[in-house]
FIPAVEX-398507 format. One line per field, with one value per residue: residue number from 1; residue in one letter; x, y, z of N, C-alpha, C in turn. Coordinates in steps of 0.1 Angstrom, whole numbers. Layout:
<sites>
num = c(NUM,...)
residuo = c(A,...)
n.px = c(X,...)
n.py = c(Y,...)
n.pz = c(Z,...)
ca.px = c(X,...)
ca.py = c(Y,...)
ca.pz = c(Z,...)
c.px = c(X,...)
c.py = c(Y,...)
c.pz = c(Z,...)
</sites>
This chain:
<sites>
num = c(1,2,3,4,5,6,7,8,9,10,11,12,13,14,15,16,17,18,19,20,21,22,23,24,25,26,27,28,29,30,31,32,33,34,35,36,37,38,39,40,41,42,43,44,45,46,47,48,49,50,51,52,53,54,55,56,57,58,59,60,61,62,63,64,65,66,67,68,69,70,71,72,73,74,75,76,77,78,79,80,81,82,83,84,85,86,87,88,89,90,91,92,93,94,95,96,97,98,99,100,101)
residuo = c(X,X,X,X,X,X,X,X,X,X,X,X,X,X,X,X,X,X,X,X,X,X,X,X,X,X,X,X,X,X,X,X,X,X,X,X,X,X,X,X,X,X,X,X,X,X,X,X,X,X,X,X,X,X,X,X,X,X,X,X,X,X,X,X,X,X,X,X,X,X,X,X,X,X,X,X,X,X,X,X,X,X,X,X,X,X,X,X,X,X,X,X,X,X,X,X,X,X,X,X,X)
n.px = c(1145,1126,1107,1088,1066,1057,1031,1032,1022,1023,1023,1048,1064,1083,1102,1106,1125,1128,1131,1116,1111,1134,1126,1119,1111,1122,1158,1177,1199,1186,1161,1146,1123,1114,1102,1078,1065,1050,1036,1019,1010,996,977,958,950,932,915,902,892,886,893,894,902,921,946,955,968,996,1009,1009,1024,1050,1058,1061,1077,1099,1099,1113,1100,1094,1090,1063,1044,1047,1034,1011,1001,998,982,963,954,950,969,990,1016,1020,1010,1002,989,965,956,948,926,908,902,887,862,853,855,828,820)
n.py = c(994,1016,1034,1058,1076,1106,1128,1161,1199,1216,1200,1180,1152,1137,1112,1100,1084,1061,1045,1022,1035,1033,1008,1002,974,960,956,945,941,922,921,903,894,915,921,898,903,931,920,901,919,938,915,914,939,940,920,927,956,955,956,977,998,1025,1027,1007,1004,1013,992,975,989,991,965,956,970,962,930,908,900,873,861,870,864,838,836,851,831,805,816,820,791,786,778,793,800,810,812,831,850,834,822,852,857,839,850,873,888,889,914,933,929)
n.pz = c(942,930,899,887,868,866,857,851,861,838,821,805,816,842,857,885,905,935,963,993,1025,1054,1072,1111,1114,1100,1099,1086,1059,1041,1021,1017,1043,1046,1020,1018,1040,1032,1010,1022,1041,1020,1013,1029,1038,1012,1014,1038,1031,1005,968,955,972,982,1005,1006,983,991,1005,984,963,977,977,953,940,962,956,938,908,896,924,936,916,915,942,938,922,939,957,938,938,963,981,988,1016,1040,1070,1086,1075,1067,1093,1098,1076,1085,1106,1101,1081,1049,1026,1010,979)
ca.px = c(1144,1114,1104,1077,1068,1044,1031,1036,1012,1028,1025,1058,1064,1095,1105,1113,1135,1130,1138,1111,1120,1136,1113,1124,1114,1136,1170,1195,1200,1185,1151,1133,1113,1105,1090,1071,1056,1048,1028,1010,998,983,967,950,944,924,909,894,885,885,905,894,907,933,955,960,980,1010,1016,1011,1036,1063,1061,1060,1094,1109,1100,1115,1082,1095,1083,1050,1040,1044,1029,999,999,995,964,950,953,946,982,999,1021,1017,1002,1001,975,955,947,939,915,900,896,879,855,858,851,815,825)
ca.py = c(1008,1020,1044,1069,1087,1118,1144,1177,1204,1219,1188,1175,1138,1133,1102,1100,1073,1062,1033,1021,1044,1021,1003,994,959,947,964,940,944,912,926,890,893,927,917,892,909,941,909,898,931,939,911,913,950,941,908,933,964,953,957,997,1009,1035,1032,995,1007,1016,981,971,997,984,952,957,976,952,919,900,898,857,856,876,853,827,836,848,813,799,822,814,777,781,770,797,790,816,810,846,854,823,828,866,859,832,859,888,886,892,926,933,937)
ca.pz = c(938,919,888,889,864,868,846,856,857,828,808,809,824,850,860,900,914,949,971,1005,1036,1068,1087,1121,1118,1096,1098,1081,1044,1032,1014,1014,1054,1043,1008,1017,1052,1021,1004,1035,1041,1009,1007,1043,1032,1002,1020,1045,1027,991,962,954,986,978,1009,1003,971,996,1003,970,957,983,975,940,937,962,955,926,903,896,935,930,903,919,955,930,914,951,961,931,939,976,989,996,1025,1049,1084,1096,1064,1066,1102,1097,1069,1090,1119,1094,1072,1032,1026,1001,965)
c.px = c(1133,1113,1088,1078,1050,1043,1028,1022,1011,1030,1033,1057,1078,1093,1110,1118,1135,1131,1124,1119,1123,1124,1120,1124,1116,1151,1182,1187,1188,1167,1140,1123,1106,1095,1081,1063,1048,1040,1018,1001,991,975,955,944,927,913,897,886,881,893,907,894,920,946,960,973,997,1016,1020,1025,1049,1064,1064,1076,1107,1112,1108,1101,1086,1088,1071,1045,1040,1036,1013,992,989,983,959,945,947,962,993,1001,1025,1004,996,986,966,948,939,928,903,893,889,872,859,846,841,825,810)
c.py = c(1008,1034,1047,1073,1092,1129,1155,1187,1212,1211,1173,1159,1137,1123,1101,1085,1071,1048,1035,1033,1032,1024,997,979,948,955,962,942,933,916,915,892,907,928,907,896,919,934,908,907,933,931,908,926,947,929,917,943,971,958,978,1004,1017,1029,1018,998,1010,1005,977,977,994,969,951,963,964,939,915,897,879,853,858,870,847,824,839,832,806,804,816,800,772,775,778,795,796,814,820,852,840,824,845,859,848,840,867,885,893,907,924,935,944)
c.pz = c(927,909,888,879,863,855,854,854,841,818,803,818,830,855,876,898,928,952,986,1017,1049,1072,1094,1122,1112,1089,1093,1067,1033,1032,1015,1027,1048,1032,1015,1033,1043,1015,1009,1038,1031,1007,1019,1039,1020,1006,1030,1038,1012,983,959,962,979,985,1006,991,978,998,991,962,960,978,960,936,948,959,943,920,899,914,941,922,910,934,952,927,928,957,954,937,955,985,990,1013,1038,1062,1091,1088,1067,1078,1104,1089,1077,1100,1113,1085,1059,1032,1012,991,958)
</sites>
């Protein structure tokens, strides 16, 4: 579950509350395939069409309210180092090229 908070046009700041909406393809409770598919994307997002793409922020935002940030840290840690341990991202970035900065 995530916290928003927006300012209003009237000044004011509200705080929303929301939660991801179902995704068909992963429909049991356990939150871990879904974070870390919400990881994968963003970083294939930002791999292809750089980090100041906007729509990339939707993954980011999912993953960021669902993950546990102890497993974001450390899946960080592992890019930096080159060892993260995904096969699905390693061959995309092998297949696409690195978007210009």
């Amino acid at each position: 579950m995530g916290k928003r908070e927006v300012e209003l046009p009237d000044g004011t700041k509200k705080i929303f509350v929301w939660t991801p909406k179902y995704d068909p393809r992963f429909p049991a409770f356990n939150q871990g395939p879904k974070c870390a598919q919400y990881f994968v994307d963003y970083q294939k997002c930002i791999w292809k069409k750089g980090e100041d793409y906007k729509p990339c922020d939707w993954f980011r935002h999912h993953y960021e309210h669902i993950c546990p940030s102890s497993w974001t840290d450390r899946w960080y840690d592992q890019i930096d180092r080159g060892v993260y341990p995904s096969k699905q991202l390693l061959a995309w970035k092998a297949k696409h090229p690195k978007a210009e900065e």
